[in-house]
N, C-alpha and C positions, 0 to 999 in steps of 0.2 A: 576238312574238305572245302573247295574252293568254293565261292556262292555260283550258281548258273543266270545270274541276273545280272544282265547289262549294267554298264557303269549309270551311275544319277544322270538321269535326264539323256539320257540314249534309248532307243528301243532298236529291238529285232522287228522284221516285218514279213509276217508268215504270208503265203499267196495268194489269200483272200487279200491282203491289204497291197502289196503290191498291187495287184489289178486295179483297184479302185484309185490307187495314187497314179498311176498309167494312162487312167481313164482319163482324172484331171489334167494333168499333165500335156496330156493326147489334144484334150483343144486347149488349152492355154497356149501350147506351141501351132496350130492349127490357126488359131486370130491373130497370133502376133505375127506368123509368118505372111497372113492375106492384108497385112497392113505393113506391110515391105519392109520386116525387121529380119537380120540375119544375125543366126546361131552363134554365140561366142563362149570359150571357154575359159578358164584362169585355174591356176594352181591352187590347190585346200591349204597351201604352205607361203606366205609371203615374209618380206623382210618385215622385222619387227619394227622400223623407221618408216616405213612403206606403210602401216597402219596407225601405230600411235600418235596424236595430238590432230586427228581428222573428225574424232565421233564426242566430244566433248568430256568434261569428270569422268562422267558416271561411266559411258561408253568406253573408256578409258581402262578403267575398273575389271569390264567383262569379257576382257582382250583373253583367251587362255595362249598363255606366252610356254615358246618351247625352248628346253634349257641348251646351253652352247655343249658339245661334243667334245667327248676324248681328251687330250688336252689342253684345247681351248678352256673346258670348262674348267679343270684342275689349276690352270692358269687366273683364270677370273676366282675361283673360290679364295683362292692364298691370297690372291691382291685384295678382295672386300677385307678377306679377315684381321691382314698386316695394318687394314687404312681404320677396322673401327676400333683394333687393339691401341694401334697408338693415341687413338679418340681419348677414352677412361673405360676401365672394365664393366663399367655397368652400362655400356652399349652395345655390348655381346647382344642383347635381345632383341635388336634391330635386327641383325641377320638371318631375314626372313624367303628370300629370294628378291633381292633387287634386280634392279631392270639390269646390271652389269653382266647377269650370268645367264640372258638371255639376248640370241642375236633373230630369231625366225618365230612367229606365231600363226595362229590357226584363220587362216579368214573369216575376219567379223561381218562381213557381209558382201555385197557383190558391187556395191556403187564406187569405193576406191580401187579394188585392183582394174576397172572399166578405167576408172581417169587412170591410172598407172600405165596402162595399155596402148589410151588415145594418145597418152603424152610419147611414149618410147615406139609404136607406129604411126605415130602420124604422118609422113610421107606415104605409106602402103595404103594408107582409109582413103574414104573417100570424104571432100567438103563437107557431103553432109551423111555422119553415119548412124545409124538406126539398126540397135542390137538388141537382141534380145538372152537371155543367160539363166540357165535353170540348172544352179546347182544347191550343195548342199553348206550350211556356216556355221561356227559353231561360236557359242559366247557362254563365258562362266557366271551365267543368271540362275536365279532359284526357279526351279520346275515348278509348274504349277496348270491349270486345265488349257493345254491349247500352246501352252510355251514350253521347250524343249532347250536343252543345250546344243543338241544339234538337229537343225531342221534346214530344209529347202526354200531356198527362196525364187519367187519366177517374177525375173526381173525383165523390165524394158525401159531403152535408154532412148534420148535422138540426143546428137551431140550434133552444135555447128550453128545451130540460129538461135536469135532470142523471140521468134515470135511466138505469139501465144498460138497460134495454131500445133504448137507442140503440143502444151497441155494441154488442148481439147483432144489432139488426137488421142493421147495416153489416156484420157479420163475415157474416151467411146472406147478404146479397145478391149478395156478392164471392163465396163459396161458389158459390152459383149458377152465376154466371156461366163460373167459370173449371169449372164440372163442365159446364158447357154449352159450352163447346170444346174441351172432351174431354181435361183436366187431369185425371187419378184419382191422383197420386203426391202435391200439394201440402199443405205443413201452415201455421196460422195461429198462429205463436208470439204471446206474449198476453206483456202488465208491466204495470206502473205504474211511474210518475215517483216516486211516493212510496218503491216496494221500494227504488230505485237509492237512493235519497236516504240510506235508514235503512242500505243497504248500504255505502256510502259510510263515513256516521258510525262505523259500526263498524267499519269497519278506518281508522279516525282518519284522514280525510282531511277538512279542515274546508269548511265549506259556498263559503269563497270558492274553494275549488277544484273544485268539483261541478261547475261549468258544462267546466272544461278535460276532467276526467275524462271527462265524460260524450261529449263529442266525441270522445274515442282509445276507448273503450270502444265507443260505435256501429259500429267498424272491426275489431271481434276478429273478422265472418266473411271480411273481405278479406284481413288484415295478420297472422291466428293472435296469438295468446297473445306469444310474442318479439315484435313487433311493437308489440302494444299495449302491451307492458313498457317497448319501448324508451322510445315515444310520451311514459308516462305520466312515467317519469323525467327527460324533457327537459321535462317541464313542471312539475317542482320536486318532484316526491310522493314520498314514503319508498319508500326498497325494505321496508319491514315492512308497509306497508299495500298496496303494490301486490300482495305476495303472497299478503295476506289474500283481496284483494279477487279474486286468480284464481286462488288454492285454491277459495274459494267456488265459483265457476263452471264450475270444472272437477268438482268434485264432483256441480253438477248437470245437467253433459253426462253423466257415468255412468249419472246414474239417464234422464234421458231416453234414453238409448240403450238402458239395460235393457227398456223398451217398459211394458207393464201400463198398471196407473191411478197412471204420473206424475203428473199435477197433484196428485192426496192426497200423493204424497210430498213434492214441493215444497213445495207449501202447510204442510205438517207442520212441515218443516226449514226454514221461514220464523217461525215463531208466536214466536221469545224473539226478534227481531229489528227485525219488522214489526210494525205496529198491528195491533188485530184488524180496526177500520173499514175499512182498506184490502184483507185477504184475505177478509174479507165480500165485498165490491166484486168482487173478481175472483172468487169463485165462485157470484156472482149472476152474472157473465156469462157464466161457462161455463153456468151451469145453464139460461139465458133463448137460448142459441144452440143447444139442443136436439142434434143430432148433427151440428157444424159440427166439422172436424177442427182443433182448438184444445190447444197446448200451451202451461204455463205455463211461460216460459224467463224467469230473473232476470237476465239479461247481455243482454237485448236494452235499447236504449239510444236511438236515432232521434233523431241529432245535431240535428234542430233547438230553439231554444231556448223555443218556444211553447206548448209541451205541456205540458199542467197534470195530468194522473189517467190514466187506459189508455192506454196503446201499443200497438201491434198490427204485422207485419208478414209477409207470405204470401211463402214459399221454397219451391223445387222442389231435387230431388238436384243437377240438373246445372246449375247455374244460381249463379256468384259473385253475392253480391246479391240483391235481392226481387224477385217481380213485382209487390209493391206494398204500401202501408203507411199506419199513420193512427194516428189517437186524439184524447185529450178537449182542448182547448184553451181549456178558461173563462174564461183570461183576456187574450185576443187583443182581442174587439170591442171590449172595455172602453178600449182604448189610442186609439181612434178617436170613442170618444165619454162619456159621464159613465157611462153603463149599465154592470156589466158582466153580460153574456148568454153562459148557458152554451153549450156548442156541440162538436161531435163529429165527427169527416171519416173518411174513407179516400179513398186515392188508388189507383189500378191502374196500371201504368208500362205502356202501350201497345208500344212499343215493343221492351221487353223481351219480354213476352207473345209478340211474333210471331218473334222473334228464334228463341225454345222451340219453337214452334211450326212454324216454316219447317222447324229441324233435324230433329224430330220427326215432321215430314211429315206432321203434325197435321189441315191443311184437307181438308173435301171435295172428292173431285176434281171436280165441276163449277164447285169455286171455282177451287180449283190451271190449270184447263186451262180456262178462261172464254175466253167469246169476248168479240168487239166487238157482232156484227151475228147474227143467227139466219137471214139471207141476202144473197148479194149479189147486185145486178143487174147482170147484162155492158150491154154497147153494142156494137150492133153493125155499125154504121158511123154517120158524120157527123148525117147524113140521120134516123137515130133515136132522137138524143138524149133530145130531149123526149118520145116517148115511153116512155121507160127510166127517165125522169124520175118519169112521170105513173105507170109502175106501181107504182114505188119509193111513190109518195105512195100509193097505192090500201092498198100493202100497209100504210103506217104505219098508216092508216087504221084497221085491221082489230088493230091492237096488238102488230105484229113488229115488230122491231128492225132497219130494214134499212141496208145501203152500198149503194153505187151504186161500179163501179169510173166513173174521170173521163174514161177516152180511150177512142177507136172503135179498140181494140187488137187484136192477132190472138186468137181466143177462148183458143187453148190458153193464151198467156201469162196471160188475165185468169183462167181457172180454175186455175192456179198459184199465181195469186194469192190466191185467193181461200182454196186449199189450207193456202198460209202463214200465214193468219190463224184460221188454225179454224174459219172459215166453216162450216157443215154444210151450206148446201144454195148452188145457184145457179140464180136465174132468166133463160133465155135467148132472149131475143125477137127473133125472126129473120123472114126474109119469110115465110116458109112457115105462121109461127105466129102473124102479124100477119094472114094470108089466114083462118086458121082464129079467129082468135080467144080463140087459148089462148098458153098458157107452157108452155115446156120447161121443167121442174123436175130439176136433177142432182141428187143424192143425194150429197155430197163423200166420205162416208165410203164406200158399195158404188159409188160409182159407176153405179145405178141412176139412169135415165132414164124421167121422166113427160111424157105431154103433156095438161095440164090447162086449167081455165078458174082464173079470179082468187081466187076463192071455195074451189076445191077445193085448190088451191095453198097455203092459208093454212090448210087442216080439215089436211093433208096434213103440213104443220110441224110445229104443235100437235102432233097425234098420235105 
């Protein structure tokens, strides 16, 4: 027998959960739409070349790649096998699924098929476009509390300037938002690609190992400090510079934790290291995000390899990981087309958000305890179907939400039922009420009994 459980790292989502993802969802697209971002969509299917060598190794890695069709793929299997036969027989066990016998994968996220888009519309955009995109991505990672294989991302882009007024606006809108679900604990750690970079340099780790570092360094809040020591060691770096490099960071987990006006300290203990251009940068955008809760953290890193200037990423206390993250990327579209066009994202990890949220028992409860129907209509034998039908339609009519139970049942079971679903009221149309003209109205919560007409029935919900 087949199993009834979603594939790893998929879920079903029954309609309690739906609503509560609706709910989010509902202002997430609500702030981003009052900060003049428009709705964009992209295909769950892009060309395999379209994704791979954008997200770095590791990203690389979590691509779920879809195999070529029909005889395409019959075509590609005969050719791998003739190329590793004539190799020597005992590289038969290489033939694992190389990248030859895939041409289309699953989208890994929403910030490449955006530059794919700005690059193949750019005569239809406008100079300056500002989008926003809320679908779902899927990557072949290990499931684990908050992370999925396939989850939603609620992205916002502004593509067309470099000024930091981008990143302030992205950092207030996501602000917004997550204060509008009733978030007050969260902080918005703030970098640059550049700090890391001249960080690096100076604890002599040379530029062709930046990319490895910077991957095991994005994981010091999962893996701690041992962790990312191990990491960095097995990927060739001095124990002299490793320790440079997380002396540093631990020095400026001290002062962030001392609390005050960290960023001046940061920034300070940044100035014989850093350009000045680039701490310019970053305290033009603290100063343009007005009273956005933004701390300058030098060890945040955001494995992917796209990022060209500000990093950004939003933590909660109780929460391994972000509820979401972004930054400058100017020179992604350019790979897509001859242009290159600046451009600035944050993403919000949906997902995680409700994860917080759920434990937190964050939603209103009219969302938490939602119904289907705001009444249900009994039946009250065969014979009165269709009019249990017609009052059900009268009430739609009038702008309720209604069900209809479907059998001519015994009443008490249908108002059970009715009970079970959180129905609040139920309409009863019986002879007596068929003679007069009206409906019995129960009340499911006092158990209060009306006998009304159609009209009064519908003021009587409402209110």
């Amino acid at each position: 027998m087949a199993s009834t459980n979603p594939a790893r790292g998929m879920r079903d989502f029954l309609p309690s959960d739906v609503r509560k993802r609706n709910y989010v969802i509902g202002i997430i697209k609500e702030v981003y739409e009052s900060y003049g971002f428009e709705p964009l969509e992209t295909p769950a299917v892009e060309n395999i070349e379209t994704l791979m060598g954008k997200y770095g190794e590791e990203g690389n890695q979590l691509i779920f790649k879809i195999l070529k069709r029909g005889e395409k793929l019959a075509g590609s299997l005969e050719s791998e096998v003739s190329s590793l036969k004539s190799e020597s027989p005992s590289t038969d066990s290489r033939l694992q699924t190389p990248d030859s016998l895939s041409d289309l994968a699953l989208r890994y996220d929403l910030t490449v098929p955006l530059a794919r888009v700005v690059a193949h519309h750019k005569n239809e955009l406008p100079k300056f476009f500002k989008r926003y995109q809320i679908q779902p991505v899927w990557r072949a990672d290990r499931p684990a509390r908050g992370r999925f294989r396939e989850f939603y991302q609620c992205d916002v882009d502004a593509i067309g300037s470099k000024s930091m007024a981008v990143e302030a606006e992205l950092m207030l809108a996501v602000s917004e938002i997550l204060t509008r679900l009733g978030f007050e604990d969260f902080v918005i750690r703030l970098n640059h690609r550049e700090v890391l970079r001249d960080l690096l340099d100076t604890a002599g780790i040379g530029p062709e190992k930046h990319g490895d570092a910077l991957v095991s360094i994005d994981k010091l809040d999962k893996i701690g400090p041992e962790g990312v020591e191990k990491e960095l060691t097995g990927r060739g770096i001095s124990d002299e510079s490793i320790k440079i490099i997380l002396d540093l960071f631990q020095k400026t987990r001290a002062i962030l934790d001392e609390g005050g006006d960290s960023n001046r300290t940061v920034l300070s203990n940044l100035i014989n290291i850093v350009s000045n251009d680039v701490l310019t940068e970053l305290g033009h955008i603290i100063k343009f995000s007005q009273k956005a809760k933004i701390i300058i953290d030098p060890s945040l890193a955001r494995g992917l390899s796209y990022y060209t200037g500000a990093i950004m990423e939003i933590n909660v206390p109780d929460l391994t990981g972000s509820l979401g993250g972004g930054g400058r990327y100017d020179g992604l579209i350019g790979m897509f087309g001859k242009e290159q066009i600046p451009a600035c994202g944050f993403s919000l990890g949906l997902e995680r958000i409700l994860v917080v949220m759920d434990e937190r028992n964050m939603f209103p409860p009219e969302i938490a305890a939602s119904n289907s129907a705001d009444v249900m209509v009994t039946i009250w034998n065969e014979d009165s179907i269709g009019e249990s039908l017609k009052l059900a339609n009268e009430l739609r009519q009038q702008g309720l939400r209604v069900t209809v139970y479907p059998e001519a049942d015994k009443l008490g079971k249908q108002l059970k039922y009715a009970d079970s679903i959180n129905v609040p009221f139920a309409c009863i149309l019986g002879d007596e009420e068929k003679q007069q003209g009206k409906v019995q109205l129960k009340d499911m919560n006092s158990g209060e009994k009306f006998v009304l007409t159609v009209s009064e029935v519908v003021d009587h919900i409402r209110a």
